[in-house]
Steps between C-alpha positions, in 0.01 A plus 500: 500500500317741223297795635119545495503770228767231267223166572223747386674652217550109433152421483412793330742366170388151578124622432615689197651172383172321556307717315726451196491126525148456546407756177753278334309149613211690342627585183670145509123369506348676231777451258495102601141482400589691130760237495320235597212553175778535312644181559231284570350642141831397344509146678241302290628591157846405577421203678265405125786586317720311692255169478445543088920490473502182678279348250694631195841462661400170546503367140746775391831437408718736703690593218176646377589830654784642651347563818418151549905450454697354772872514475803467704545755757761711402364862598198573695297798666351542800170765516487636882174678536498723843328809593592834389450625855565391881303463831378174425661293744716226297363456218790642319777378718368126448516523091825647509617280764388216250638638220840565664451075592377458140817651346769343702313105459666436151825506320348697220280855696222601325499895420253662639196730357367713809136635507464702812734791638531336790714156356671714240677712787580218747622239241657802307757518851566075439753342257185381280461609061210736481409535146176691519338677791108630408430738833192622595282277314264459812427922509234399215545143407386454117502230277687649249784450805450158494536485099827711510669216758365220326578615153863561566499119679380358186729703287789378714413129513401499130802647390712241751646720757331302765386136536283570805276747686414446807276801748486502891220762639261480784207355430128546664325292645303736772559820752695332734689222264757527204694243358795511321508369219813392236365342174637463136333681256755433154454264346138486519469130692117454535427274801387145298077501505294236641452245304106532362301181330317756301799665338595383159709812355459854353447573110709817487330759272721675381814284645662405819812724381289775462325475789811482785648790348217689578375329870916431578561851547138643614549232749829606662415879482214417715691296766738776531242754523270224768902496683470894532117498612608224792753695592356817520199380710736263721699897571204668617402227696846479671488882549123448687606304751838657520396794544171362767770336711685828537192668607445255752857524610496881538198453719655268734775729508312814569328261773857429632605844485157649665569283814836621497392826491258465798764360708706709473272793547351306800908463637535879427160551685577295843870660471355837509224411797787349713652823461230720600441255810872465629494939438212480762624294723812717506315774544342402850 
């Protein structure tokens, strides 16, 4: 059974911990509500770009670009997005754990492109193809980081190294819920539009070419970069209430370790009285 002095020293650290987790929480908070502006700023444009493809996809042959291209499957890449750091409960262990299943569910693996420190060193340890790592993107996430990943997708699909892209992140949907989420994002395959009685066609000015090889790629640098923004608010929420559960846990075990503490003192106590009362009794 530990000593009085080793359960206080005990709660002493556990109190120290507390205070760590619960400055954490609140650093957590503020940085969820940056990312939350962010993302929720970001949200409407790419969900308006994503509606005006649908209509031009829609009459466009898909020959008309080569990111509207679909060919046989031959090589393939898979873009894990996790976080650059830990003590968010599992919201890194659940993308690689996906990825790991993602990898091993077909005949032909996809390589992998890793955005996060945390996915590049645990898949690095697996028997998966890394081809490009970008690490510490989420220190001070910039568009520009988005551009650099989705410019060297495009240059790889273009060119015909790949026939397929495919991105698994955590997305967010609020503080205490993230989905994950595995969606295809080469070739461009616009969900089909609703059909509309008061749509007739576009008169292209200057032509439809012209205008997908402008929106094609504006479009996909901005769903990578809207992948990075989910992500990144989806971490800090994970690391909120990660890091507000292990408050709460430290104070039930300081609780725990308080009323240990008081028994035992309170044994020590009635050991010590029982002394002094069987001295007196021997004494008369």
């Amino acid at each position: 059974m530990p000593s009085l002095k080793e359960i206080r020293r005990r709660i002493g650290g556990t109190k120290d911990i507390q205070k760590i987790t619960r400055a954490m929480q609140t650093v957590a908070g503020v940085r969820l509500r940056r990312a939350q502006d962010q993302l929720f700023a970001a949200r409407p444009y790419s969900d308006k770009m994503k509606q005006l493809l649908q209509h031009l996809s829609a009459q466009a042959d898909k020959n008309a670009h080569p990111l509207l291209a679909e060919r046989e499957v031959r090589a393939s890449v898979l873009v894990v997005v996790t976080a650059d750091r830990g003590f968010c409960g599992s919201f890194n262990s659940n993308v690689i754990r996906r990825a790991l299943e993602t990898h091993s569910a077909t005949d032909l693996p996809p390589s992998l492109i890793c955005i996060g420190r945390k996915g590049a060193e645990t898949l690095k340890r697996s028997k998966v193809n890394i081809i490009e790592g970008y690490l510490n993107v989420f220190q001070a996430l910039e568009y520009s980081d988005a551009m650099d990943i989705a410019d060297q997708l495009i240059g790889m699909y273009t060119a015909g190294e790949i026939d397929r892209v495919d991105v698994l992140y955590n997305e967010f949907k609020s503080a205490g819920q993230q989905n994950l989420v595995l969606e295809q994002l080469l070739p461009v395959v616009p969900e089909t539009p609703k059909e509309d009685p008061f749509f007739t066609g576009y008169i292209y000015e200057p032509s439809q070419a012209v205008l997908l090889n402008d929106l094609l790629p504006q479009h996909f640098r901005f769903q990578i970069w809207r992948t990075l923004l989910e992500s990144n608010t989806a971490e800090e929420a994970a690391r909120m209430l990660a890091m507000d559960n292990a408050t709460r846990n430290a104070g039930d075990l300081i609780d725990e370790l308080t009323l240990s503490a008081n028994k035992l003192r309170q044994s020590t106590i009635t050991s010590e009285l029982m002394d002094i009362v069987g001295g007196a009794e021997a004494i008369k």
